[in-house]
C-alpha positions in Angstrom: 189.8 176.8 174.5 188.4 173.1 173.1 186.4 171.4 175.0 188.5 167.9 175.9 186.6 165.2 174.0 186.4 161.8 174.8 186.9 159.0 171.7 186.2 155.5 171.8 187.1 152.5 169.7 187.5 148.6 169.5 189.0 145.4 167.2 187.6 142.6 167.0 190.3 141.4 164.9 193.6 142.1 166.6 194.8 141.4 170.2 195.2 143.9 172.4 199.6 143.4 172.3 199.7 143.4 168.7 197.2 147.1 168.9 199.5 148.4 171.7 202.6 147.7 169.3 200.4 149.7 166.8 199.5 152.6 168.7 203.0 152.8 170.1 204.4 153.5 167.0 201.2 155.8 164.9 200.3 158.1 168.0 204.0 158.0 169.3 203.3 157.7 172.9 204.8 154.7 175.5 202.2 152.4 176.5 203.1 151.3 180.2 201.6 148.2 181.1 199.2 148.0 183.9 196.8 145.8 186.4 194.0 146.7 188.3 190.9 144.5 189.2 189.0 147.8 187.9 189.8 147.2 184.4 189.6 143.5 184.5 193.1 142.6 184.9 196.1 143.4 182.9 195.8 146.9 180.5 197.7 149.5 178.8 197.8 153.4 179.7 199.4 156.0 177.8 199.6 159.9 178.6 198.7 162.3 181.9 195.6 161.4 183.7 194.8 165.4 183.8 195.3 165.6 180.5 195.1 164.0 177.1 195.6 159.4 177.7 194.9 156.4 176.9 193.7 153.6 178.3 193.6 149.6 175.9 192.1 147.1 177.5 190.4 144.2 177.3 186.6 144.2 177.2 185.2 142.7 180.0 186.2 143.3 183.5 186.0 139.8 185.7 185.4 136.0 184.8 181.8 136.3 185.1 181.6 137.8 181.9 180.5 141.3 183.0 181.5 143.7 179.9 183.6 147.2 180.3 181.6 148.2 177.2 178.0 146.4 177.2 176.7 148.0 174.1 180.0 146.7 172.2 180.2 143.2 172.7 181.0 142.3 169.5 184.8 143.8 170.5 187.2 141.8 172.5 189.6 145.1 172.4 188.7 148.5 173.6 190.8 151.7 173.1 189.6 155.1 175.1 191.0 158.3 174.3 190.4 160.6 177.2 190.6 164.7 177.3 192.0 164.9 173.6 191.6 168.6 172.6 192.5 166.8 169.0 190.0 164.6 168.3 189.7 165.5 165.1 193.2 164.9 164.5 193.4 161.6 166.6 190.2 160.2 164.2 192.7 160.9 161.0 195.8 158.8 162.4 193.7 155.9 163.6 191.7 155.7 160.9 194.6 154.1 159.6 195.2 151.7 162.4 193.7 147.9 160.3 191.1 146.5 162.8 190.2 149.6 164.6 186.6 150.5 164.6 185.7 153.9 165.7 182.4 153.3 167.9 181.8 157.2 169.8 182.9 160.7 170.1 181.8 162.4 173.6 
């Protein structure tokens, strides 16, 4: 069994509605939109919480500034792929994705 792997990525370039139309239509999953004061307002999720998802959202969680990703705050949009077993495979198709930076693999 594969160990679930954890990706991350953000654009710098695009805005988070125009990547969620993307990612809609390259991973083929349904983007529900969301809101929670946890991820800073107003986000996208996509997939089973116990399994493979993911979550696009903003990058910074409250007016004051304070950064979801502090060590990426060069990107105004960050995309987190949580417990793929395909990460490999999830890298090839957004490779393709224009203004998506891959940043981590955990």
């Amino acid at each position: 069994m594969t160990t679930p792997s954890y990706l991350l990525y953000g654009s710098s370039t695009v805005s988070i509605n125009d990547l969620c139309s993307t990612l809609r239509e390259v991973l083929n999953v349904d983007f529900e939109p969301r809101r929670s004061d946890y991820h800073g307002g107003d986000y996208y999720r996509a997939g089973q919480l116990r399994g493979e998802h993911f979550v696009l959202e903003k990058n910074w969680r409250d007016e004051d500034g304070e950064l979801l990703e502090p060590a990426y705050e060069n990107f105004d949009v960050i995309l987190e792929v949580n417990g793929t077993e395909r990460p490999d495979s999830i890298r090839e198709i957004l490779a393709e994705v224009e203004g998506l930076v891959f940043l981590i693999e955990r």
